[in-house]
N, C-alpha and C positions, 0 to 999 in steps of 0.2 A: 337416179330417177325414182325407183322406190322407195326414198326415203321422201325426197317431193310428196311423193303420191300419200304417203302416211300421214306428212306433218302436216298436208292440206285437209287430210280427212278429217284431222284432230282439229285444226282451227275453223274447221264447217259445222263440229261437233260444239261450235261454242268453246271451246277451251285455245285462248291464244296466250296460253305460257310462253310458245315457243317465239313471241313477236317482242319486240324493244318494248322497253320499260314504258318510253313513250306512249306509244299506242295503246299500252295495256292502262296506264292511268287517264288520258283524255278520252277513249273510248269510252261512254256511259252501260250502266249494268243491262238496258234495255234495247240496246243499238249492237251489244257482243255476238249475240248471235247472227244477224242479218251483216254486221261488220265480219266476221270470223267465216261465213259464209261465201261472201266477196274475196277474201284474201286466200280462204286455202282452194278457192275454185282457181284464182291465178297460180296459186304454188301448184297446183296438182296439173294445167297447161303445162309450163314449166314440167314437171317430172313426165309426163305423157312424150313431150319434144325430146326427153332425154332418152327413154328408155326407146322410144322410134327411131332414131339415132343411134344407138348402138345396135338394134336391130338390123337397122341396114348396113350398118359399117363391119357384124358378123356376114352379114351375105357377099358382101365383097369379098372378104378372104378365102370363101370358098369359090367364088365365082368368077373372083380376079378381072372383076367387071368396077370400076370406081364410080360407074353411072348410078349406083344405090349407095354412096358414099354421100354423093353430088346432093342426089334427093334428101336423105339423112339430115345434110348438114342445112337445106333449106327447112326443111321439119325444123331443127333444133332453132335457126334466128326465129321463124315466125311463132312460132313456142313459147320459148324466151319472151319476146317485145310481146305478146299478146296478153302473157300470163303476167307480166310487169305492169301492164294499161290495166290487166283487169284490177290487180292489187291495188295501185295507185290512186285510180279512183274509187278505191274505196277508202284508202286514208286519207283522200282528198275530202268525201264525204263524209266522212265518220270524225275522223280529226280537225279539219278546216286545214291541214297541211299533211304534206313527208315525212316536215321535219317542220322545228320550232326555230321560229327563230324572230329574236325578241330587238334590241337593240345592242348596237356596237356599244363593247367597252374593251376597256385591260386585263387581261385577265394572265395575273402571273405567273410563269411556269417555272420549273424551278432553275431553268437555265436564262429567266428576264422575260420583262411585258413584251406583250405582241399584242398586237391588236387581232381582234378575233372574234366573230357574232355569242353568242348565247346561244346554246343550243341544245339540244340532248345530249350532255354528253358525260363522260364519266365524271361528277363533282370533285372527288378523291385528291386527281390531278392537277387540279385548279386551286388557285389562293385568288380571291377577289380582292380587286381594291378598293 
């Protein structure tokens, strides 16, 4: 949850080193900040649900009460989904997508073609046809 909470501050700070290649190249130099804003306000939701979460999942073992387990674990889904909507749409609005994705082709791996989108993805592992 603290590390959440850190790596949001740093991309609300404008610095998204720690975001996909992706994001970091289609993002424009005047959209990073208001873009890195959006994404570490969802990561740092995210680390908030987490660290509320193990906050009540410690009160349990001392209390041997699961009903701050129960609550906990509702913290952490709506945390989660909340901090993933808020990131989302901002890759939605900052990128035009998630993720890229171009047209179907071949794309040979080194065990045979498979069909496969284009995508972000490591180039390395890939031989085009």
């Amino acid at each position: 949850g603290v590390v959440c909470i850190v790596l949001g501050i740093s991309n609300m700070r404008g610095n998204i080193a720690t975001l996909h290649s992706y994001h970091r190249q289609r993002v424009s130099e005047e959209d990073r900040i208001p873009f890195g804003k959006q994404v570490g306000l969802g990561t740092m939701v995210i680390g908030i649900g987490i660290i509320i979460f193990s906050v009540l999942s410690t009160v349990t073992l001392y209390t041997e009460n699961n009903i701050f387990t129960l609550i906990g674990t509702a913290v952490l889904i709506v945390g989660i989904v909340a901090g993933l909507i808020i990131s989302f749409k901002a890759m939605i609005k900052y990128n035009k997508g998630i993720f890229w994705f171009d047209k179907f082709q071949f794309i040979e791996l080194k065990m045979g073609a498979i069909p496969i989108t284009k995508c972000a993805c490591n180039p390395e592992i890939f031989t085009h046809k």
